[in-house]
Each structure stands twice: as structure tokens, then as C-alpha cells.
N, CA, C and O atoms as a GROMACS GRO file, in nm:
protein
  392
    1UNK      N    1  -4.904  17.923  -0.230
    1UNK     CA    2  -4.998  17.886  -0.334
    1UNK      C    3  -5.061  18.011  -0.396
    1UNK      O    4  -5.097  18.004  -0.513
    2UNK      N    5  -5.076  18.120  -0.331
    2UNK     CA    6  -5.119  18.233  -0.353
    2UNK      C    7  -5.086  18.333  -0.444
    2UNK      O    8  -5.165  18.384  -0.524
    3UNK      N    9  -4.913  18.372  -0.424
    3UNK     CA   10  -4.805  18.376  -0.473
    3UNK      C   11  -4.825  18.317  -0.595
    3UNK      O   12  -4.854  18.396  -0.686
    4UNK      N   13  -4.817  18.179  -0.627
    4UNK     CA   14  -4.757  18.102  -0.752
    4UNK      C   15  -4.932  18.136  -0.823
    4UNK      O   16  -4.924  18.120  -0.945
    5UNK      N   17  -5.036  18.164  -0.794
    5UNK     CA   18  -5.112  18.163  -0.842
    5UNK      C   19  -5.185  18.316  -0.915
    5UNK      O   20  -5.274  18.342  -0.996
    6UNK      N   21  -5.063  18.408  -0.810
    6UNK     CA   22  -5.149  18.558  -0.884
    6UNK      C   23  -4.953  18.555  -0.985
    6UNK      O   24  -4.999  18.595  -1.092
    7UNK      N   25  -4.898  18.548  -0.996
    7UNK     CA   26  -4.730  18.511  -1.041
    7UNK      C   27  -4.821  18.491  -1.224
    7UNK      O   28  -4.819  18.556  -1.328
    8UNK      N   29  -4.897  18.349  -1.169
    8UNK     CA   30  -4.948  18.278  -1.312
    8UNK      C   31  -5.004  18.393  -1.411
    8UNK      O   32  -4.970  18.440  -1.519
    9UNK      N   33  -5.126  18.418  -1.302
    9UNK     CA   34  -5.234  18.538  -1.369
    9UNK      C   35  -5.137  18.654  -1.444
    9UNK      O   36  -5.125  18.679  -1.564
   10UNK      N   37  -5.065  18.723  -1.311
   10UNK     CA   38  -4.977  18.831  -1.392
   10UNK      C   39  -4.924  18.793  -1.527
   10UNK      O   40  -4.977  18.848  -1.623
   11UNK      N   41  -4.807  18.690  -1.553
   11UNK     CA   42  -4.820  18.637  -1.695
   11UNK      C   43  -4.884  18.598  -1.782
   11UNK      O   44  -4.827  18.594  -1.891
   12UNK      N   45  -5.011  18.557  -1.777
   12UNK     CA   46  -5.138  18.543  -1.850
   12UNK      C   47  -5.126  18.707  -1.899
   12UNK      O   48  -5.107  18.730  -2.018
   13UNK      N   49  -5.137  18.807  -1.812
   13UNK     CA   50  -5.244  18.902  -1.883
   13UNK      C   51  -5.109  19.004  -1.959
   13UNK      O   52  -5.138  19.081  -2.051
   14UNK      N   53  -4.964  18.994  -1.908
   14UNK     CA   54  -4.881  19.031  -1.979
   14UNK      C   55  -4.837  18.938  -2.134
   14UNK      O   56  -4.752  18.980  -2.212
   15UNK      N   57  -4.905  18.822  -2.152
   15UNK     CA   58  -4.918  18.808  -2.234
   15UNK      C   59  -5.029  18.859  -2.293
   15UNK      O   60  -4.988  18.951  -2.364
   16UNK      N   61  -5.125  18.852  -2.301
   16UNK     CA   62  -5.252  18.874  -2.377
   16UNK      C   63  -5.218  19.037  -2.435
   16UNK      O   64  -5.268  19.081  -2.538
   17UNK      N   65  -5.134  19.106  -2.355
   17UNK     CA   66  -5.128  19.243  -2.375
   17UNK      C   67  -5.024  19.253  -2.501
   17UNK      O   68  -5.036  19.337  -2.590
   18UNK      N   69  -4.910  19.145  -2.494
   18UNK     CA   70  -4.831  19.164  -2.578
   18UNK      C   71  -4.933  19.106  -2.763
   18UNK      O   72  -4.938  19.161  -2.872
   19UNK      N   73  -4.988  18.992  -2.718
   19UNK     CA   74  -5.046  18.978  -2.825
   19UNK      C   75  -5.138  19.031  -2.895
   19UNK      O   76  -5.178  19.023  -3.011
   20UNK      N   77  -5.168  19.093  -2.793
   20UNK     CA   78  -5.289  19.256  -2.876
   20UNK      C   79  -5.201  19.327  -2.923
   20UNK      O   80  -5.276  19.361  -3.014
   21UNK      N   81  -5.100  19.388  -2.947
   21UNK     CA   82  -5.024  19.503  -3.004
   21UNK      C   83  -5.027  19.512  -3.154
   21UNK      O   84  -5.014  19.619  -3.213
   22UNK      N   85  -5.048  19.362  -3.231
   22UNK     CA   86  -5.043  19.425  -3.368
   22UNK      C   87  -5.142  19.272  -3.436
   22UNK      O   88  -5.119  19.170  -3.500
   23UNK      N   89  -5.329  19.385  -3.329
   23UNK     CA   90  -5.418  19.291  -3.408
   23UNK      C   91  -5.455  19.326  -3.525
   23UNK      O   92  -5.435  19.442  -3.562
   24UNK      N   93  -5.521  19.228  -3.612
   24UNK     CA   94  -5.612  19.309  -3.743
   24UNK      C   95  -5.653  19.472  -3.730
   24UNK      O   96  -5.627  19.514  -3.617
   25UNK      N   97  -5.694  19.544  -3.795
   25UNK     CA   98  -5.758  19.682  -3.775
   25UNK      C   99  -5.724  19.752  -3.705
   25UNK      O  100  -5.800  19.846  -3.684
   26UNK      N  101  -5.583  19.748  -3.624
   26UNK     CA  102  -5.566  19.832  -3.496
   26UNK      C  103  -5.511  19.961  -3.592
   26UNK      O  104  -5.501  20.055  -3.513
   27UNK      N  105  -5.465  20.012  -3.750
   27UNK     CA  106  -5.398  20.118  -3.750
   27UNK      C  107  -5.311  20.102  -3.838
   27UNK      O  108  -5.311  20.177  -3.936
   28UNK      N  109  -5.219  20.006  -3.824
   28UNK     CA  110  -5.089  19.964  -3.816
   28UNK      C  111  -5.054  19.969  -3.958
   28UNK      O  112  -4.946  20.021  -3.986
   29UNK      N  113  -5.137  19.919  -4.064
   29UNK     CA  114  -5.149  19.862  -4.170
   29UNK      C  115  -5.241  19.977  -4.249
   29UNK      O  116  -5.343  20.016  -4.192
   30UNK      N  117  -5.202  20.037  -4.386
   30UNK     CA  118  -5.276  20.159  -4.459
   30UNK      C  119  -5.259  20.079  -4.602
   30UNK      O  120  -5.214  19.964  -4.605
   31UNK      N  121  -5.294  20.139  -4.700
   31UNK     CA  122  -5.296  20.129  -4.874
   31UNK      C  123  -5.190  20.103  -4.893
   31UNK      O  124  -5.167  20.003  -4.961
   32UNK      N  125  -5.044  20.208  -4.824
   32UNK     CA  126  -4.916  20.195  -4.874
   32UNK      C  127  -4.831  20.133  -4.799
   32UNK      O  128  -4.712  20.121  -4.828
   33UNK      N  129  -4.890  20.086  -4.690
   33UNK     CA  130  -4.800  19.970  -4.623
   33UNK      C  131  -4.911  19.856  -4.559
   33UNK      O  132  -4.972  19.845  -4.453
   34UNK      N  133  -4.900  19.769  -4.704
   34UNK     CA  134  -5.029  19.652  -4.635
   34UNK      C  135  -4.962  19.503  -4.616
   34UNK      O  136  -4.860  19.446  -4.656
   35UNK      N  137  -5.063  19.473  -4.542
   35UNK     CA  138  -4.974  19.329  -4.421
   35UNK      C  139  -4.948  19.234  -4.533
   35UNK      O  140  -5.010  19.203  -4.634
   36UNK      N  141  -4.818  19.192  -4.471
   36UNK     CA  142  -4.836  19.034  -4.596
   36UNK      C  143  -4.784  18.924  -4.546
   36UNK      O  144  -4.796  18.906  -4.425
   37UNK      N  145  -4.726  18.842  -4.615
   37UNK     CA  146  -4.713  18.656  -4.561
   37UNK      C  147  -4.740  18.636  -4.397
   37UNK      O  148  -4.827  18.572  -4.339
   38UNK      N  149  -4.610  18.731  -4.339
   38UNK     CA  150  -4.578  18.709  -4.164
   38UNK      C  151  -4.677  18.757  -4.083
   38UNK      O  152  -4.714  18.737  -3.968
   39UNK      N  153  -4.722  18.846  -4.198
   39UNK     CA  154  -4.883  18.935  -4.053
   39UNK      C  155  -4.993  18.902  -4.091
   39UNK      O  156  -5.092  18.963  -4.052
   40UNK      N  157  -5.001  18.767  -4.200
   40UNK     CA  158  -5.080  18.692  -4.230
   40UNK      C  159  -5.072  18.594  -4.125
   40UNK      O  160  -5.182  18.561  -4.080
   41UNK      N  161  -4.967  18.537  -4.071
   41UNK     CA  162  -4.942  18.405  -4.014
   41UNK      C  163  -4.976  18.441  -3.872
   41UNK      O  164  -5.042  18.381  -3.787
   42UNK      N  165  -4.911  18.555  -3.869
   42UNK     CA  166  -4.970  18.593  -3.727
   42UNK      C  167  -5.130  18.662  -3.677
   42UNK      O  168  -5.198  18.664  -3.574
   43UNK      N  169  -5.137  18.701  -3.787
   43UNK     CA  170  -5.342  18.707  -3.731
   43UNK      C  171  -5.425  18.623  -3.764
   43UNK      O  172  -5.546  18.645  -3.754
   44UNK      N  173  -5.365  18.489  -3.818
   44UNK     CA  174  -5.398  18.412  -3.824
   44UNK      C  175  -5.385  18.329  -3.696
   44UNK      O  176  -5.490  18.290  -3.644
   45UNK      N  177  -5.274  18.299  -3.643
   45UNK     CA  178  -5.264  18.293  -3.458
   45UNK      C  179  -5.290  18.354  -3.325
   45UNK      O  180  -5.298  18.305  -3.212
   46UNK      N  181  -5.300  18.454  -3.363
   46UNK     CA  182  -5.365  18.537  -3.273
   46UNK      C  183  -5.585  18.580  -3.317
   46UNK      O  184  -5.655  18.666  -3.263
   47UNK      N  185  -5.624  18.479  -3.428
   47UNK     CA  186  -5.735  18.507  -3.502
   47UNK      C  187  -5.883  18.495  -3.279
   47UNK      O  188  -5.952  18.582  -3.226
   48UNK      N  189  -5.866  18.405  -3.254
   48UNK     CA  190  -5.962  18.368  -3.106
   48UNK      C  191  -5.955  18.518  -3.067
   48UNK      O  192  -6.059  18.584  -3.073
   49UNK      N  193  -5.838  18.577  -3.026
   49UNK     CA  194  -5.835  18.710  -2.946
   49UNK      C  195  -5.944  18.840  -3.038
   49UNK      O  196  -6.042  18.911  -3.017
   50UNK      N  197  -5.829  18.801  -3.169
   50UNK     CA  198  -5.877  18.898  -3.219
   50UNK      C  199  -6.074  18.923  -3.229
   50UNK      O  200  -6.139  19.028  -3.230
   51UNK      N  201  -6.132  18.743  -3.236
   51UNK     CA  202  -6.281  18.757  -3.277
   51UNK      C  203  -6.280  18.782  -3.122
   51UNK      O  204  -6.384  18.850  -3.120
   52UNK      N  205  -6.244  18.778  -2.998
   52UNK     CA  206  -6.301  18.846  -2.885
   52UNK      C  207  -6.305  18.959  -2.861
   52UNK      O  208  -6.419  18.994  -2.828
   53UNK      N  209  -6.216  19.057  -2.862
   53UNK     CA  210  -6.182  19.157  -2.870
   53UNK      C  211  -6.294  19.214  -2.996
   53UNK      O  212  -6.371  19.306  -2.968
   54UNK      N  213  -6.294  19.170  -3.096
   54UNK     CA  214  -6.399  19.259  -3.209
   54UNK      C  215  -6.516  19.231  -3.175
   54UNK      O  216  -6.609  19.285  -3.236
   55UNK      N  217  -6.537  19.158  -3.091
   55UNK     CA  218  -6.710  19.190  -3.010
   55UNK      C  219  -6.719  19.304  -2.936
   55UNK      O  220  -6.834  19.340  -2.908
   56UNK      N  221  -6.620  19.377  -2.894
   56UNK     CA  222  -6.658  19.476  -2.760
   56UNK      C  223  -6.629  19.626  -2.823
   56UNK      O  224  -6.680  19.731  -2.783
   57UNK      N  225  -6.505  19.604  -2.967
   57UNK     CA  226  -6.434  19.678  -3.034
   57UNK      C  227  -6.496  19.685  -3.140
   57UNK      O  228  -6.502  19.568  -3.177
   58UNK      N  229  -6.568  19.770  -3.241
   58UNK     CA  230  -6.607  19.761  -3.363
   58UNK      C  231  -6.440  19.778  -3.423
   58UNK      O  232  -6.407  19.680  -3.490
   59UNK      N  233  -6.378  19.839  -3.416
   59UNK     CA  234  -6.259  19.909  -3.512
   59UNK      C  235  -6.174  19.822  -3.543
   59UNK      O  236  -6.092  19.827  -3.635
   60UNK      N  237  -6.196  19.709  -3.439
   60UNK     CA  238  -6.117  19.557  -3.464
   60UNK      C  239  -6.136  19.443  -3.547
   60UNK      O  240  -6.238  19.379  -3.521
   61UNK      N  241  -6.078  19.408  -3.625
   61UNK     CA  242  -6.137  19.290  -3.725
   61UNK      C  243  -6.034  19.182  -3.699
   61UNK      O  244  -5.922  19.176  -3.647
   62UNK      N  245  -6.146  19.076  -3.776
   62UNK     CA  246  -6.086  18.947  -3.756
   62UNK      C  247  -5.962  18.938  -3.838
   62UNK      O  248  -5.852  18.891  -3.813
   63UNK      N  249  -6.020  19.006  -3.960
   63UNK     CA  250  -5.850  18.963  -4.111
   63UNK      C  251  -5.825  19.116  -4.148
   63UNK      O  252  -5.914  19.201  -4.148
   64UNK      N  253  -5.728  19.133  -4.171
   64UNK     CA  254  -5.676  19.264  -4.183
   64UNK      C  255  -5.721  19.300  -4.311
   64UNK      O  256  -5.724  19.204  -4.390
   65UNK      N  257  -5.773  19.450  -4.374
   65UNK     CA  258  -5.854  19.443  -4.464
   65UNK      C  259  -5.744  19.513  -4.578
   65UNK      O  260  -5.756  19.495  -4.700
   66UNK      N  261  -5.637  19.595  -4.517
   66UNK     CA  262  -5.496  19.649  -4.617
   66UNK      C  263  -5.405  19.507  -4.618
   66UNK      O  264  -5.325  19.490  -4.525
   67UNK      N  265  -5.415  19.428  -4.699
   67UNK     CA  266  -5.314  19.296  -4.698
   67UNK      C  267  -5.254  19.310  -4.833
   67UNK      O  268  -5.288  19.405  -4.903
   68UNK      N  269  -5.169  19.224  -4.875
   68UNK     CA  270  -5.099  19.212  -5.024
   68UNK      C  271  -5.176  19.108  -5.079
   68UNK      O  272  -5.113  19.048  -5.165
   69UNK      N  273  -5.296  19.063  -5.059
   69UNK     CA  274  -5.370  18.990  -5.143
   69UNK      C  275  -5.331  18.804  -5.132
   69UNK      O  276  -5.345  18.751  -5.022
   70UNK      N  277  -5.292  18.736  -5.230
   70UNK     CA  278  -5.263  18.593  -5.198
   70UNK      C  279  -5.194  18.562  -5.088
   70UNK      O  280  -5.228  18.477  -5.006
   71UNK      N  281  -5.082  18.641  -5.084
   71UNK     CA  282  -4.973  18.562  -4.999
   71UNK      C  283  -5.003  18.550  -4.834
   71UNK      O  284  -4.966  18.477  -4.742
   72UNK      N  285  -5.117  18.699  -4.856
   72UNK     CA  286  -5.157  18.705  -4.674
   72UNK      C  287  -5.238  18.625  -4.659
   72UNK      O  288  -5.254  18.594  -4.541
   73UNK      N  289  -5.309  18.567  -4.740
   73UNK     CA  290  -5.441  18.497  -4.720
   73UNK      C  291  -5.368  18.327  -4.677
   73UNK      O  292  -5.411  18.258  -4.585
   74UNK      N  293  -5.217  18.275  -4.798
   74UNK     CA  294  -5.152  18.220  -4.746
   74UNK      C  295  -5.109  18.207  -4.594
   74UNK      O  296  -5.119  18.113  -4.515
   75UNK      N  297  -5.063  18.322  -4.582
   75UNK     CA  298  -5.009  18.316  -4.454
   75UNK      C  299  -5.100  18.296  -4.341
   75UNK      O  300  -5.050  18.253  -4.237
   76UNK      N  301  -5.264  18.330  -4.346
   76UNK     CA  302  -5.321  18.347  -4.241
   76UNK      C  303  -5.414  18.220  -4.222
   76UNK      O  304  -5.478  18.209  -4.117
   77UNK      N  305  -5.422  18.118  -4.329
   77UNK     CA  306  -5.487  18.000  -4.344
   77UNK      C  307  -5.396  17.888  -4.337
   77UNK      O  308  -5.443  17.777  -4.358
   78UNK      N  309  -5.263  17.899  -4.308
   78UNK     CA  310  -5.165  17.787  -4.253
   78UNK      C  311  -5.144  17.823  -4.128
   78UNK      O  312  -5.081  17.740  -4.062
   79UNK      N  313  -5.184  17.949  -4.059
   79UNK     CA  314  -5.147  17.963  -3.905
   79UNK      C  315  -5.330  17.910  -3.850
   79UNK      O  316  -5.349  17.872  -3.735
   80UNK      N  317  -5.424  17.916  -3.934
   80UNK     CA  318  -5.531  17.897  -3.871
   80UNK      C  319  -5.539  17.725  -3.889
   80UNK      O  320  -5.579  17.658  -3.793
   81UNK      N  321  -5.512  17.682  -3.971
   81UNK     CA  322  -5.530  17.530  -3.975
   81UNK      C  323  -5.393  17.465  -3.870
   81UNK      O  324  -5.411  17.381  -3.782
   82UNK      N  325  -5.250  17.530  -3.907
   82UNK     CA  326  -5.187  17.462  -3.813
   82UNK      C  327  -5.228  17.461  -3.670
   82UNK      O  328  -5.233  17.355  -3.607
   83UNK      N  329  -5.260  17.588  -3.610
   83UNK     CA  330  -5.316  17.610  -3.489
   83UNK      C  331  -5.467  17.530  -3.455
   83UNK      O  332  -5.486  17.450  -3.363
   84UNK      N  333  -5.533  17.561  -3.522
   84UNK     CA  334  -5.666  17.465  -3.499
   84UNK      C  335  -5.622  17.277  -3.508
   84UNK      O  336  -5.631  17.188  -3.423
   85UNK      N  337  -5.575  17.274  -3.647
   85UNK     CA  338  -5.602  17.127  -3.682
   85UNK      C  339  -5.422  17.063  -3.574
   85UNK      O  340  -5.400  16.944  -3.549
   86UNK      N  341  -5.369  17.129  -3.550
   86UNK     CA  342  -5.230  17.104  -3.425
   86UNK      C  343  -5.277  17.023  -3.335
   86UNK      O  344  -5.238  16.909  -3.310
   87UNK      N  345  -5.373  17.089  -3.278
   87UNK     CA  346  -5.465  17.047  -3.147
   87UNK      C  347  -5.472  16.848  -3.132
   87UNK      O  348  -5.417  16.773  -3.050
   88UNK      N  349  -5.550  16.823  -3.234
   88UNK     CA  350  -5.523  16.657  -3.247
   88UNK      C  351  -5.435  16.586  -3.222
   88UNK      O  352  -5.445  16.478  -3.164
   89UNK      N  353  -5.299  16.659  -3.277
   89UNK     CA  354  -5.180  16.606  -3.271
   89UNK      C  355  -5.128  16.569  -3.086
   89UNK      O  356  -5.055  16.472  -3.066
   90UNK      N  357  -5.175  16.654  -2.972
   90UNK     CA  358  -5.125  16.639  -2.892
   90UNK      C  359  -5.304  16.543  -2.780
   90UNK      O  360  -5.300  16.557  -2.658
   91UNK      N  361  -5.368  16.502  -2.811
   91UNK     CA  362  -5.448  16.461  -2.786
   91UNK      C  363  -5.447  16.289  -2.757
   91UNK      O  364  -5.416  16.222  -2.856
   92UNK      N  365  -5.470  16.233  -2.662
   92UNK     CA  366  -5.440  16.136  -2.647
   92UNK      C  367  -5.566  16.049  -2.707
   92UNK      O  368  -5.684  16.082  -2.712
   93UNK      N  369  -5.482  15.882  -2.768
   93UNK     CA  370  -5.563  15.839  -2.844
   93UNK      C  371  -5.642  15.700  -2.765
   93UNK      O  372  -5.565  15.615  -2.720
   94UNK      N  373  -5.742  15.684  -2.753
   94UNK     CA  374  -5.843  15.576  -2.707
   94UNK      C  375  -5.773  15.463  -2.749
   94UNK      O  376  -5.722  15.431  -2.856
   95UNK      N  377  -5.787  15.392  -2.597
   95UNK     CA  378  -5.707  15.287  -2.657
   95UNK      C  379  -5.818  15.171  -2.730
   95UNK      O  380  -5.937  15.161  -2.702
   96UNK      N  381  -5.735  15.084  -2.835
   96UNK     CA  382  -5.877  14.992  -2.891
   96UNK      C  383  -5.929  14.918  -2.827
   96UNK      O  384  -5.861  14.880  -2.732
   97UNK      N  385  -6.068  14.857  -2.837
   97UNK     CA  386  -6.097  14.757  -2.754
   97UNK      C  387  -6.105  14.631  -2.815
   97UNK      O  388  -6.144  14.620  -2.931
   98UNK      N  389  -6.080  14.559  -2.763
   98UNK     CA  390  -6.039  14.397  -2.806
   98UNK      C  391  -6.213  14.343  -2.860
   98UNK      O  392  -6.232  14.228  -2.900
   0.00000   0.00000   0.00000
């Protein structure tokens, strides 16, 4: 039980590590190479980490501030509604009462 339970943790935090690699503000993104549709969609899915992480991190932001303008904003408001408003979808429904 011990085993299967530090096994879990280890993958928890090798994920979390992979999904920090290309948050908002880390660098990555300048004037002449700014994020667009896909690194919209994705800091838009990764947006929870990122507002945790920018509490402890000033240099970290929630939305990437070098973007291509519409299309990222596209991209990062269909990963935040699919991801948020998703949630319902797997939620079980009350059954009616007579």
C-alpha cells in the first residue's frame, strides 16, 4: 500500500513538473516570437497552476503578455471554458423525485 501510494505521489509531481515547463511569463515567449492559438489553449489548461505558482512567483503570469493578439485569446478561452465548464459533463445527475 505504501509502494502504490509514494509510486502515485512520484507521478503527481513528475507531472506537475512537466506542466510547468512552458507557463505564461516563464521567458519562452519575446516581441519576435509571441504565443499564439496552441499556447493559447494550453495556458489556458494549465491557467489553476499557473495562478498558484504566480502567488509565490512574481515573474509568473496568469496570460502570456507577448501573444498574437485574437487568436491567443481564442485559444486560451476555449481551453478555459472547455476545462472549467467539462466538469458538469462528468458529474452525476440527481435523480428526480416523484
Amino acid at each position: 500500500m505504501k509502494l502504490r501510494y509514494f509510486l502515485i505521489m512520484a507521478m503527481l509531481f513528475m507531472l506537475m513538473s512537466l506542466l510547468t515547463g512552458c507557463i505564461p511569463g516563464d521567458g519562452a515567449n519575446n516581441a519576435e516570437h509571441s504565443a499564439g492559438f496552441f499556447m493559447g489553449i494550453w495556458h489556458g489548461w494549465i491557467a489553476p497552476i499557473s495562478l498558484v505558482i504566480s502567488i509565490f512567483n512574481h515573474d509568473i503570469r496568469l496570460y502570456e503578455i507577448y501573444n498574437s493578439g485574437w487568436w491567443y485569446d481564442f485559444g486560451y478561452y476555449i481551453a478555459i471554458i472547455s476545462g472549467f465548464g467539462g466538469v458538469s459533463l462528468f458529474r452525476r445527475k440527481k435523480a428526480e423525485r416523484d
